[in-house]
TIBATOR-522021 format. One record per residue: residue in three letters; residue number from 1; y, z, x of N, C-alpha, C, CB in turn. Coordinates in nm, 4 decimals, always signed. Glycine has a CB too. Example, Ala and Ser with C-alpha at 12.3 -4.5 7.8 and 13.67 -1.06 7.14 Angstrom:
! TIBATOR-522021
 resn resi      nc2      nc3      nc1     cac2     cac3     cac1      cc2      cc3      cc1     cbc2     cbc3     cbc1
  ALA    1  -0.5690  +0.7800  +1.3190  -0.4500  +0.7800  +1.2300  -0.3300  +0.7800  +1.3200  -0.4473  +0.9046  +1.1308
  SER    2  -0.2250  +0.7080  +1.2850  -0.1060  +0.7140  +1.3670  +0.0030  +0.7870  +1.2900  -0.0598  +0.5725  +1.4084
! end
This chain:
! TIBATOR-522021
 resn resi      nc2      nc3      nc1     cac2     cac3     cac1      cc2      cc3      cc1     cbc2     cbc3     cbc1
  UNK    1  -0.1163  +0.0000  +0.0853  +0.0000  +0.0000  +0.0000  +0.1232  +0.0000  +0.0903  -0.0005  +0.1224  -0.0973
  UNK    2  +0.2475  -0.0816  +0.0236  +0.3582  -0.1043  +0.1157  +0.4707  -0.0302  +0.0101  +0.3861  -0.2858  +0.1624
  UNK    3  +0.5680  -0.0337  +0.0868  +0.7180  +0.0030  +0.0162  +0.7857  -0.1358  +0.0439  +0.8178  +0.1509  +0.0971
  UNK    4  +0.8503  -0.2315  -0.0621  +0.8897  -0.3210  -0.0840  +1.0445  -0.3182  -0.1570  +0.7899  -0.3704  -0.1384
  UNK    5  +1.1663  -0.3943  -0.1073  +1.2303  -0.3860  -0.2412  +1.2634  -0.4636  -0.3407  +1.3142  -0.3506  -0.2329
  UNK    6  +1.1746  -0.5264  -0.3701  +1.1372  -0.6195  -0.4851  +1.0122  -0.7078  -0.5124  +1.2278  -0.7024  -0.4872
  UNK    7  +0.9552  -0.7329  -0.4034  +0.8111  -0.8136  -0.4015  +0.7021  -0.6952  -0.4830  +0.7511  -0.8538  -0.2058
  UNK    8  +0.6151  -0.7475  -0.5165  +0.4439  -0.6864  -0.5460  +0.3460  -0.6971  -0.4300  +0.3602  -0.7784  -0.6711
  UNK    9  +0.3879  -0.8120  -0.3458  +0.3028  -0.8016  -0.2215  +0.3907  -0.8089  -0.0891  +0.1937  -0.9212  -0.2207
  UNK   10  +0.3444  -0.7834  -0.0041  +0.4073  -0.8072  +0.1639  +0.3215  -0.8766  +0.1945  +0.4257  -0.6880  +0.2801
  UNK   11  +0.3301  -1.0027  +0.2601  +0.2501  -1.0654  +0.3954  +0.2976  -0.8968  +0.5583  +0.3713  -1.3055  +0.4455
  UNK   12  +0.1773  -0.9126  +0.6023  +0.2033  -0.8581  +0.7071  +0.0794  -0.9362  +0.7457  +0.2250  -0.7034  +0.7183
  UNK   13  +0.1273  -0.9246  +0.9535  +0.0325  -1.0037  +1.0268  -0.0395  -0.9015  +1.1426  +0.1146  -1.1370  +1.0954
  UNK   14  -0.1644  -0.9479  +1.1605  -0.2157  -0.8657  +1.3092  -0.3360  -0.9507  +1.3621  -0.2788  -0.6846  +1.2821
  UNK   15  -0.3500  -0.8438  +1.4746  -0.4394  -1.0128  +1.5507  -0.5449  -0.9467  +1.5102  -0.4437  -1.0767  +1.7541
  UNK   16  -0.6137  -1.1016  +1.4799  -0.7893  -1.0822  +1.3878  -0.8565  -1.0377  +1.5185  -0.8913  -1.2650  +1.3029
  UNK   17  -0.9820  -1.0398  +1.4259  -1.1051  -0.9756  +1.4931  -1.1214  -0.8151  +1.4995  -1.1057  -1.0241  +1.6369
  UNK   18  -1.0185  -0.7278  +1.4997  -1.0111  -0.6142  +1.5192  -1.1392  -0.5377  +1.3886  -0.8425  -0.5820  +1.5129
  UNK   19  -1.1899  -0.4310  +1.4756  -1.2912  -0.3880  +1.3630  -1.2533  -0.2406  +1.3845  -1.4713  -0.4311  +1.3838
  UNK   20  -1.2900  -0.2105  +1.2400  -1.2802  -0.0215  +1.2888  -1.4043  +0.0306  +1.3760  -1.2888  +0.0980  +1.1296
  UNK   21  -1.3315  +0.1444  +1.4792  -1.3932  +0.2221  +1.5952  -1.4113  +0.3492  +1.5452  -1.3099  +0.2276  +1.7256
  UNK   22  -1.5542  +0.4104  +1.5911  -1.6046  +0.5361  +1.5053  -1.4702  +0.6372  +1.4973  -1.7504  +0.6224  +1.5890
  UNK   23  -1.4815  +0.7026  +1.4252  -1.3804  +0.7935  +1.3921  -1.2365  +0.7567  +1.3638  -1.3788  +0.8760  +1.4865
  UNK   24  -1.2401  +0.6526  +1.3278  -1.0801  +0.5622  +1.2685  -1.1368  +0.4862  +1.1307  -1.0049  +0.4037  +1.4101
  UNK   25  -1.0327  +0.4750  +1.0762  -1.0179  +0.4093  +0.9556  -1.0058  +0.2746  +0.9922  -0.9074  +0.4566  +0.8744
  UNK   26  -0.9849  +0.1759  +0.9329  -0.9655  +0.0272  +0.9558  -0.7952  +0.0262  +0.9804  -1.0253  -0.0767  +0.8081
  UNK   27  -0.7494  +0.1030  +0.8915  -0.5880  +0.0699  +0.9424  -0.5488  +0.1149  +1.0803  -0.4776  +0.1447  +0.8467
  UNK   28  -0.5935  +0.2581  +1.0891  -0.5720  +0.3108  +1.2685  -0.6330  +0.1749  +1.3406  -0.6910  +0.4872  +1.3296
  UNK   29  -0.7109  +0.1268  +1.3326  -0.7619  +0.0761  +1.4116  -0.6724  -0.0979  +1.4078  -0.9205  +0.1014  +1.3805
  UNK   30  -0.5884  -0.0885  +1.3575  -0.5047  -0.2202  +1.3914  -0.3850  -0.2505  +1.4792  -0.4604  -0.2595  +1.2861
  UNK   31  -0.3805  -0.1193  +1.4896  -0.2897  -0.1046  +1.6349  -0.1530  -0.1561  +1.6503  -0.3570  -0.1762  +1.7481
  UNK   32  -0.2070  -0.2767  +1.5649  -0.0080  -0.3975  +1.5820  -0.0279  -0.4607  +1.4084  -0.0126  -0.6313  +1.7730
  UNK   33  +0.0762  -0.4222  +1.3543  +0.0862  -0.4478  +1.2377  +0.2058  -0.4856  +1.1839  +0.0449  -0.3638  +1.1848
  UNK   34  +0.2509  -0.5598  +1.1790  +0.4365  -0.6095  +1.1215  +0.4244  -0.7251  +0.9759  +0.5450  -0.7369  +1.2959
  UNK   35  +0.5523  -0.6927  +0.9765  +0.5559  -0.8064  +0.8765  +0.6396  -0.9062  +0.9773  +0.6376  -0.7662  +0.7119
  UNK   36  +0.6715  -0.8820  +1.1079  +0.7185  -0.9768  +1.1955  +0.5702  -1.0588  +1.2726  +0.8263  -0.8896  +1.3079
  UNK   37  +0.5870  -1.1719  +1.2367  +0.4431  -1.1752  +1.3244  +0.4898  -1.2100  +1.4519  +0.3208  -1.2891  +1.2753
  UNK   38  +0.6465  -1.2663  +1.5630  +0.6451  -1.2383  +1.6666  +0.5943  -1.1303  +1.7403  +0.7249  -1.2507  +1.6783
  UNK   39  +0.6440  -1.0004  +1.6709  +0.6520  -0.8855  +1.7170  +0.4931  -0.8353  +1.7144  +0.7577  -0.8048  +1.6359
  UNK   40  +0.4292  -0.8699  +1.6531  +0.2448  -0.8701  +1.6771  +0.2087  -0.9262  +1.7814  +0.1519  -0.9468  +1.5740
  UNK   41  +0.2324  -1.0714  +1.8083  +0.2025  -1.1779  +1.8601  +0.2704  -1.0934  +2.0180  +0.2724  -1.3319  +1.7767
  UNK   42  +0.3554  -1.0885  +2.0095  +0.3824  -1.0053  +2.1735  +0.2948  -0.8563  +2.2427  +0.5542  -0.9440  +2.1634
  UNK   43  +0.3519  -0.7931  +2.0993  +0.2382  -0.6885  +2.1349  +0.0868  -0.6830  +2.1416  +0.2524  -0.6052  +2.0629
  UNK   44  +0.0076  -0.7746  +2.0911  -0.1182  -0.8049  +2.0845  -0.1544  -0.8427  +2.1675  -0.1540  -0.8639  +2.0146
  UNK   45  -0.0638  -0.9873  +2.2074  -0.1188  -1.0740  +2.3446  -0.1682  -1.1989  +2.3073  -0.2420  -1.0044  +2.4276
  UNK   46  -0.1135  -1.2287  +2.1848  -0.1813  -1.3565  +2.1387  -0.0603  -1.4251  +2.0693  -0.3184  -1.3321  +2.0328
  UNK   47  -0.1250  -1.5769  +2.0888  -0.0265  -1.6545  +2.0102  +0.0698  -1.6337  +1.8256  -0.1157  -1.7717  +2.0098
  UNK   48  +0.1499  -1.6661  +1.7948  +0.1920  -1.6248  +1.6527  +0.1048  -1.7166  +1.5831  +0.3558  -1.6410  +1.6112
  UNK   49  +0.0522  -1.8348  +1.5811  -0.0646  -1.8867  +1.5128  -0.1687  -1.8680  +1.5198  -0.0799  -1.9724  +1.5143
  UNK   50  -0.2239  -1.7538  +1.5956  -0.3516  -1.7387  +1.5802  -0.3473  -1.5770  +1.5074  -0.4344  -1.7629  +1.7316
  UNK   51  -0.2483  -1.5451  +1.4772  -0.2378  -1.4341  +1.3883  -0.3167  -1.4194  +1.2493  -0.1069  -1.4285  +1.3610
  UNK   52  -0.3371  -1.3391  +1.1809  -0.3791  -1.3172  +1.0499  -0.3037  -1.2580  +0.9292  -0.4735  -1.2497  +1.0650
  UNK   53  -0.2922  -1.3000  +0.8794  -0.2087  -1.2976  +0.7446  -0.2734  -1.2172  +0.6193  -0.1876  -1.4513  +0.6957
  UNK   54  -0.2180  -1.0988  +0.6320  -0.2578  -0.9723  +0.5176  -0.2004  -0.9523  +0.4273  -0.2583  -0.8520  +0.5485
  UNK   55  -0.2129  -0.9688  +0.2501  -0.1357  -0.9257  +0.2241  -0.1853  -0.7836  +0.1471  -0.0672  -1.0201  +0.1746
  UNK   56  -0.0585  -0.7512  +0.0867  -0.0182  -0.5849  +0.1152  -0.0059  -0.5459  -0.0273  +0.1427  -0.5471  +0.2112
  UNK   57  -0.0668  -0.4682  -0.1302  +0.0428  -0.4665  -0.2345  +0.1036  -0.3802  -0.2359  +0.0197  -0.4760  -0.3475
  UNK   58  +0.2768  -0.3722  -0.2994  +0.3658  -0.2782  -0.2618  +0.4129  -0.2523  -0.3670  +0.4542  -0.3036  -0.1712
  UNK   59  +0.4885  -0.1712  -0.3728  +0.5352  -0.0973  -0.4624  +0.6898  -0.0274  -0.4116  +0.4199  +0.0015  -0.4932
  UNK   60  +0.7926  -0.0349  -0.5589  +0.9710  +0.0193  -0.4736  +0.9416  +0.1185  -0.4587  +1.1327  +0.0264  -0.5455
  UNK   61  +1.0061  +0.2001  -0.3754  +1.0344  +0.3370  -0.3453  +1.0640  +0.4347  -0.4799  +1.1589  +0.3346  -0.2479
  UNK   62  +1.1238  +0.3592  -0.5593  +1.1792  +0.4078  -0.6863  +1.0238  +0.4425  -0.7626  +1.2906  +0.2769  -0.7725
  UNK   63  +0.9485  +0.3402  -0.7826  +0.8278  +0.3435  -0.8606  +0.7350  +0.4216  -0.7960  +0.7727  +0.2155  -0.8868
  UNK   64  +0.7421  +0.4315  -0.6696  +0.6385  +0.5610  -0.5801  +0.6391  +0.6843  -0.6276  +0.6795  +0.5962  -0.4285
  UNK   65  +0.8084  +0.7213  -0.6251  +0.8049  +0.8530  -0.6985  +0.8694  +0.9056  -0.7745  +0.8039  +0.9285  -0.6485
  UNK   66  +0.8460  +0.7919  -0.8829  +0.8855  +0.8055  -1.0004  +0.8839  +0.9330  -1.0747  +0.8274  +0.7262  -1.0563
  UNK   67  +0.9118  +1.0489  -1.1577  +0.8858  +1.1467  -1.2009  +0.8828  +1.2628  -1.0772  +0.7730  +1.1200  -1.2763
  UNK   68  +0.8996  +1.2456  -0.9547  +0.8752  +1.3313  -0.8354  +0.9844  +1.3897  -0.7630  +0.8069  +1.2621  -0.7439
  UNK   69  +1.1451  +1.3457  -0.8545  +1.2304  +1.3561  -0.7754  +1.2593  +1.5075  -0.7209  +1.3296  +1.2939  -0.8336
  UNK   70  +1.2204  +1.6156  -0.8071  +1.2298  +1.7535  -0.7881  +1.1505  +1.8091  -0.6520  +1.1748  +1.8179  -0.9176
  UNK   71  +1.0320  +1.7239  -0.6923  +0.9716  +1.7552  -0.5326  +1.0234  +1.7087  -0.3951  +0.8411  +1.7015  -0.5232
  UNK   72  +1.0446  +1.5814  -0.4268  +1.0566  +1.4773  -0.2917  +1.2278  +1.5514  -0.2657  +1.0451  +1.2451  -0.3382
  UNK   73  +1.3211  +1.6087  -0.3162  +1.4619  +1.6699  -0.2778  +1.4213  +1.8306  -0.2849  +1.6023  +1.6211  -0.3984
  UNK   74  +1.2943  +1.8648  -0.2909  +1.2761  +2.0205  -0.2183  +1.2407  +1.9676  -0.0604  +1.1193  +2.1359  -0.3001
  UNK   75  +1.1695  +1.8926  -0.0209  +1.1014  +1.8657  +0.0959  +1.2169  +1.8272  +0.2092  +0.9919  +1.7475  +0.0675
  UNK   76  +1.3280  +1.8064  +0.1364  +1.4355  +1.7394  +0.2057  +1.4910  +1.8593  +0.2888  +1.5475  +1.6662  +0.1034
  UNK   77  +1.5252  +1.9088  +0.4423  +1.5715  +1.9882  +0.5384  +1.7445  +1.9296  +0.5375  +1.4718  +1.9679  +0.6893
  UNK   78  +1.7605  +2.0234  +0.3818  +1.9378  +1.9986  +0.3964  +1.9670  +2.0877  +0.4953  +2.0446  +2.0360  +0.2550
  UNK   79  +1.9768  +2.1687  +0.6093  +2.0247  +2.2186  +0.7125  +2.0439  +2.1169  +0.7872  +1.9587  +2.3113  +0.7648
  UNK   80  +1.9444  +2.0397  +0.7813  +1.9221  +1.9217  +0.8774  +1.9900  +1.7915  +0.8748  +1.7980  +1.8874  +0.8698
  UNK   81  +1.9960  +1.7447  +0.7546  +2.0256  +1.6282  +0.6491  +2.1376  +1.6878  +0.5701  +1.8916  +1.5850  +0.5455
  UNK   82  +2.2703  +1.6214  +0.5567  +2.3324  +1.6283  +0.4948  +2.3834  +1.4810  +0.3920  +2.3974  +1.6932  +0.5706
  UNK   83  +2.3401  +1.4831  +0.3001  +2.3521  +1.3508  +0.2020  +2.4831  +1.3640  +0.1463  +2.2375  +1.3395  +0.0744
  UNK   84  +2.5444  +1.2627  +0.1402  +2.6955  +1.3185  +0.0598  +2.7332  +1.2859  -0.0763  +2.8204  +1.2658  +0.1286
  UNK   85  +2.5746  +1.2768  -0.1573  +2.5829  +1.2382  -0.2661  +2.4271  +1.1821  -0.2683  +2.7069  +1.1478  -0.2889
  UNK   86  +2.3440  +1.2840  -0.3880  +2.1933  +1.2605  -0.4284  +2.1963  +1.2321  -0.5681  +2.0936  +1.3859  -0.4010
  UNK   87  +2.1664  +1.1275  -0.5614  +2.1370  +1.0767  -0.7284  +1.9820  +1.1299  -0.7646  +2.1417  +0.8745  -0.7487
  UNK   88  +1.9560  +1.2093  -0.8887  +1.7859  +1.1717  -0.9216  +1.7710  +1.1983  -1.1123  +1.6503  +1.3221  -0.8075
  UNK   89  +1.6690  +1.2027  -1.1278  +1.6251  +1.2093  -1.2769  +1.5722  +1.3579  -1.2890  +1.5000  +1.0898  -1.3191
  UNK   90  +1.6368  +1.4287  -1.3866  +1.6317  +1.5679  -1.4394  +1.5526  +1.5860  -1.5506  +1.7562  +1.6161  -1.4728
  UNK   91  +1.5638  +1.4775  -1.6393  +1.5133  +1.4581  -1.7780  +1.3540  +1.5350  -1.7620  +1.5104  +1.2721  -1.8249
  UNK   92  +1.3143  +1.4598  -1.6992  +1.1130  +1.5149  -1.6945  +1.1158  +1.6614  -1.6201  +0.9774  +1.3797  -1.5593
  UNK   93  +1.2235  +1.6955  -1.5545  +1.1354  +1.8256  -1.4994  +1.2061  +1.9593  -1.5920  +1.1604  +1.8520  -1.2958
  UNK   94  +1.0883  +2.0734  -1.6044  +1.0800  +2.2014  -1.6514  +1.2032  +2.2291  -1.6104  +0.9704  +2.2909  -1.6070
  UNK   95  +1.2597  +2.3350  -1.6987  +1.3818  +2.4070  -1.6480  +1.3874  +2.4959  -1.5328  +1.4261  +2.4800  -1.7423
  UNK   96  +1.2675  +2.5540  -1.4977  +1.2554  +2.6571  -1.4359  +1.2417  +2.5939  -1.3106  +1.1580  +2.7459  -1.4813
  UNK   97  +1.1810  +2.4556  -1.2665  +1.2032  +2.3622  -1.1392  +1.3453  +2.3246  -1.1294  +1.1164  +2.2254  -1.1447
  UNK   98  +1.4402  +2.2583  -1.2380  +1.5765  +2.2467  -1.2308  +1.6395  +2.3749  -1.1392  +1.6314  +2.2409  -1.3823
  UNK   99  +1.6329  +2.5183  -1.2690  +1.6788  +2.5938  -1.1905  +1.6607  +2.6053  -1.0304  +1.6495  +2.6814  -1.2434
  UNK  100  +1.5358  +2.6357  -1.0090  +1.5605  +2.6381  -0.8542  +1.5758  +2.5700  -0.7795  +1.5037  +2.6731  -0.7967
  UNK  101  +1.6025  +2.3986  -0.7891  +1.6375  +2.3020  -0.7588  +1.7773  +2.2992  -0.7227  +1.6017  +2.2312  -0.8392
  UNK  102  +1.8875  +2.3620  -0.8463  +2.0093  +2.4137  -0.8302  +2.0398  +2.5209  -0.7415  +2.0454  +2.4451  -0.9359
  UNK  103  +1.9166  +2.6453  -0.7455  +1.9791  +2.7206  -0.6683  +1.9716  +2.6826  -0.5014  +1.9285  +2.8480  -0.7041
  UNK  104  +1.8518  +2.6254  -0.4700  +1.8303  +2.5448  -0.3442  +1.9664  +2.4834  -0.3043  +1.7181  +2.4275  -0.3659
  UNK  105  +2.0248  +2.3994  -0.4483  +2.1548  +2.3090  -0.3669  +2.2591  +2.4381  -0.3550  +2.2397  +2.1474  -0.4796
  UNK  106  +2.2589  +2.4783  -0.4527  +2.4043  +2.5700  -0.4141  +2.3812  +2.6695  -0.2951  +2.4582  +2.6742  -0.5530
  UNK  107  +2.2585  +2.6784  -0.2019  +2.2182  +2.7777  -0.0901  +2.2673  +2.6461  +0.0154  +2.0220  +2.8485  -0.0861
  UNK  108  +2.2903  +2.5563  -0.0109  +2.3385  +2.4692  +0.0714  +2.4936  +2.3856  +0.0555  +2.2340  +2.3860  +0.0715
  UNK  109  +2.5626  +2.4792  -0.0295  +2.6954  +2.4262  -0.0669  +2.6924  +2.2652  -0.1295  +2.7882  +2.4342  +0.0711
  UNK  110  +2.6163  +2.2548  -0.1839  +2.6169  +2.1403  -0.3172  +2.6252  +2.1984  -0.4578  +2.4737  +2.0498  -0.3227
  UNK  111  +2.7323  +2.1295  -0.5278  +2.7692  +2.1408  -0.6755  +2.6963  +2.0203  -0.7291  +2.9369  +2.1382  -0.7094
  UNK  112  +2.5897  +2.0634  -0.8798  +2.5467  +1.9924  -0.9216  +2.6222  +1.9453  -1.0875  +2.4242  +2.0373  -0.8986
  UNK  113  +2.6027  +1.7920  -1.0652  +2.6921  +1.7185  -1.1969  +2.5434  +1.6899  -1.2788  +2.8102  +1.5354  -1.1488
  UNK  114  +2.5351  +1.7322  -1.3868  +2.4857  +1.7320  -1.4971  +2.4843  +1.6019  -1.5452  +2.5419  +1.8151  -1.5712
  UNK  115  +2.4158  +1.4830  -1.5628  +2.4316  +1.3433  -1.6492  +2.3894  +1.3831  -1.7381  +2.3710  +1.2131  -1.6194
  UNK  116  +2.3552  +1.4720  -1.8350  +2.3215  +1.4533  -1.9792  +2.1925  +1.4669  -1.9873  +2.3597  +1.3285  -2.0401
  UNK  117  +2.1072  +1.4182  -2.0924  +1.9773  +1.4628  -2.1160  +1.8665  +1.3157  -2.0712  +1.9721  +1.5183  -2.2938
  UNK  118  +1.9975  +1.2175  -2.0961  +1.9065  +1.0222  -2.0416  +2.0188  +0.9856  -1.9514  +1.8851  +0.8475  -2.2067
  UNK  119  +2.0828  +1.0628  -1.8913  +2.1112  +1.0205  -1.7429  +2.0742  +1.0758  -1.6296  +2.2231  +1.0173  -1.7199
  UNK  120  +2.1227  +1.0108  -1.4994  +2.0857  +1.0820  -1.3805  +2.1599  +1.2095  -1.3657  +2.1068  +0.9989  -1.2626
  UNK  121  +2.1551  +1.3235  -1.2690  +2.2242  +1.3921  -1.2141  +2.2414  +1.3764  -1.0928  +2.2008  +1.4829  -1.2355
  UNK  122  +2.3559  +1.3707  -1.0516  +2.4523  +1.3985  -0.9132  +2.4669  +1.5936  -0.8636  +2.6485  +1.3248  -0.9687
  UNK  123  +2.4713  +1.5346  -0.7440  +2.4536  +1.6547  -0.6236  +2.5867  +1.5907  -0.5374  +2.2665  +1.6553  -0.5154
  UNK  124  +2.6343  +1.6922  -0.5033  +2.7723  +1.6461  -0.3856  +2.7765  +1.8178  -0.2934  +2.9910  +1.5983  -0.5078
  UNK  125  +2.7966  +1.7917  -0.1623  +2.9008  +1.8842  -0.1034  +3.0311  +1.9401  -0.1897  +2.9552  +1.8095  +0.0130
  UNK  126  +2.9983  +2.0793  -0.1946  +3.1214  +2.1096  -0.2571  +3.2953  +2.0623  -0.2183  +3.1077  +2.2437  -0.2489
  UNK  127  +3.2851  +2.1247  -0.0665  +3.3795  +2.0327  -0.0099  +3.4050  +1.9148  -0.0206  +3.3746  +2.0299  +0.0793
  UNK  128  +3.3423  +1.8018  -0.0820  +3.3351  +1.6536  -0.1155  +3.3953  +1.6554  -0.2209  +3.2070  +1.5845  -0.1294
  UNK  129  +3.3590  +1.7349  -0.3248  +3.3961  +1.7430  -0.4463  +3.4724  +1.8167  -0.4948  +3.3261  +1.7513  -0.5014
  UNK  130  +3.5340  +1.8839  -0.4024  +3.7163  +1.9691  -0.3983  +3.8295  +1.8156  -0.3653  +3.7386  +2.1328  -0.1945
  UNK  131  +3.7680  +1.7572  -0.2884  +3.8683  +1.6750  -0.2022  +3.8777  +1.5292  -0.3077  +3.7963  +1.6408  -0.0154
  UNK  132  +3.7845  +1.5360  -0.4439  +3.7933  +1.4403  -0.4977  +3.8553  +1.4874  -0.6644  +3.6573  +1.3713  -0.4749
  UNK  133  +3.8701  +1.6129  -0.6419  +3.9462  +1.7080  -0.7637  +4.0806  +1.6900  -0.7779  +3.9374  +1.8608  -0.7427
! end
């Protein structure tokens, strides 16, 4: 499976013949994998026509984790990461995940904007959102 932003499939290329080696999966075991097939073709050691042509099915980022946004923005190291503006969907999750979702942002000086019950909600730096008051 690929992350795409708009196709259903990816071509990606790698040099044939490769087989899986005990204790690897078939993908570990491909070593050079692009959707560039120069960039195979150099790293492999082989010509760009004698490459192999895979395709991939993919899926947007959006449709991956769809319904997941509560999780996938806990996992996020805002100490680390500072976004200056998180869009996600509130509608599907429990209140009691919201809540601590909120209190998470506000332990990190983000004010959260409410879209309603069928819109998104916005997250900003408070400071972002003084300076746009």
């Amino acid at each position: 499976m690929a992350i795409a932003p708009r196709d259903r499939q990816v071509v990606l290329y790698r040099v044939p013949g490769l087989t899986a080696v005990a204790g690897q999966t078939m993908l570990d075991s491909l070593f050079v994998t692009s959707a560039h097939p120069q960039v195979v073709a150099r790293q492999g050691g082989v010509a760009a026509h004698q490459l192999e042509r895979v395709l991939v099915p993919a899926l947007r980022l959006d449709e991956l984790i769809e319904r997941y946004d509560g999780e996938v923005l806990q996992a996020i190291d805002l100490s680390r990461h500072r976004p200056r503006l998180i869009q996600f969907e509130h509608g599907h999750m429990a209140r009691g995940d919201l809540d601590a979702l909120e209190r998470r942002l506000a332990g990190h000086h983000y004010r959260l904007l409410y879209g309603g019950r069928f819109a998104d909600s916005l997250a900003m730096p408070a400071e972002m959102l003084a300076q746009l008051t």
